[in-house]
C-alpha positions as CSV (number, residue, x, y, z in Angstrom):
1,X,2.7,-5.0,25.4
2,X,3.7,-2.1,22.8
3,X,2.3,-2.0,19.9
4,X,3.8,0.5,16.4
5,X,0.9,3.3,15.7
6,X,0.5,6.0,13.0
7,X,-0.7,9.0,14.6
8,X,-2.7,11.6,12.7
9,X,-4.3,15.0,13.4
10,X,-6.4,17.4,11.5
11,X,-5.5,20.5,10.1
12,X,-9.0,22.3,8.5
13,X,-9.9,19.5,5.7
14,X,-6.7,17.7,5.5
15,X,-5.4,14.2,7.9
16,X,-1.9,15.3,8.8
17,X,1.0,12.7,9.5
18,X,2.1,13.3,13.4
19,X,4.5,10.5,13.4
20,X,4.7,7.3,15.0
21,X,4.4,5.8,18.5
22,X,4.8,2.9,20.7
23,X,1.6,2.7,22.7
24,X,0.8,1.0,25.6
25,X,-2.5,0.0,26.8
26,X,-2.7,3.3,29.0
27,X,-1.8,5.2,26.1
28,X,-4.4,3.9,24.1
29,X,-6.9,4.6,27.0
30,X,-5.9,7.8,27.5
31,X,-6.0,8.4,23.6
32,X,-10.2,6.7,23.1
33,X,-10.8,9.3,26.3
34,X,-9.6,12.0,24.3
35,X,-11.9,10.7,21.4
36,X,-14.7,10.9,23.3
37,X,-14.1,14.3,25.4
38,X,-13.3,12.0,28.8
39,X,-10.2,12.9,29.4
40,X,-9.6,15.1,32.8
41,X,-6.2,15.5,32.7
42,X,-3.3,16.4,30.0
43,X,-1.6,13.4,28.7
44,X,1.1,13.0,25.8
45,X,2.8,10.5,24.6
46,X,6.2,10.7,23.1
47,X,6.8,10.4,19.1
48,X,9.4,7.6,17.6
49,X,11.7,10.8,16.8
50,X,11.8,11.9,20.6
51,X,8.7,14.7,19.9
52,X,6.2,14.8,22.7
53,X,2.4,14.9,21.8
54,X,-0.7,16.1,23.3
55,X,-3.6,13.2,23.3
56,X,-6.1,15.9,22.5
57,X,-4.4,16.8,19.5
58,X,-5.0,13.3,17.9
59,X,-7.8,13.0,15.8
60,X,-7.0,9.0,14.4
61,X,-4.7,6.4,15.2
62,X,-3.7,3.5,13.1
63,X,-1.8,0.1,14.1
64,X,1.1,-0.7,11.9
65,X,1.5,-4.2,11.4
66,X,5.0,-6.0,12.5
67,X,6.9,-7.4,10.1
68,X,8.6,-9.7,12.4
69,X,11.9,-7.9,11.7
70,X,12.3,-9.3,7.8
């Protein structure tokens, strides 16, 4: 299941907006790996608006609550 996420990165002192993204469980796996330095391959995920990211580049990740549409 895909699930909405806010994806952030970290630019010297500051949390910088990525964009947003449609995870999937893989994703997410792929993006706690990165977190903790696991990760043995390159792996990016692609943005709402069509930009591709790399995982490594993540730094925080935040689930946006459906709205069921209303």
């Amino acid at each position: 299941m895909l699930k909405l996420y806010a994806i952030y990165t970290l630019t010297g002192d500051e949390e910088r907006f990525l964009g947003q993204a449609y995870l999937t469980e893989k994703d997410l796996e792929a993006v706690e790996e990165s977190f903790t330095g696991l990760l043995k391959a390159e792996y990016h995920i692609t943005l709402t608006d069509g930009d591709r990211v790399n995982v490594n580049t993540i730094d925080s990740i935040e689930e946006i609550a459906d709205d069921g549409g209303e």
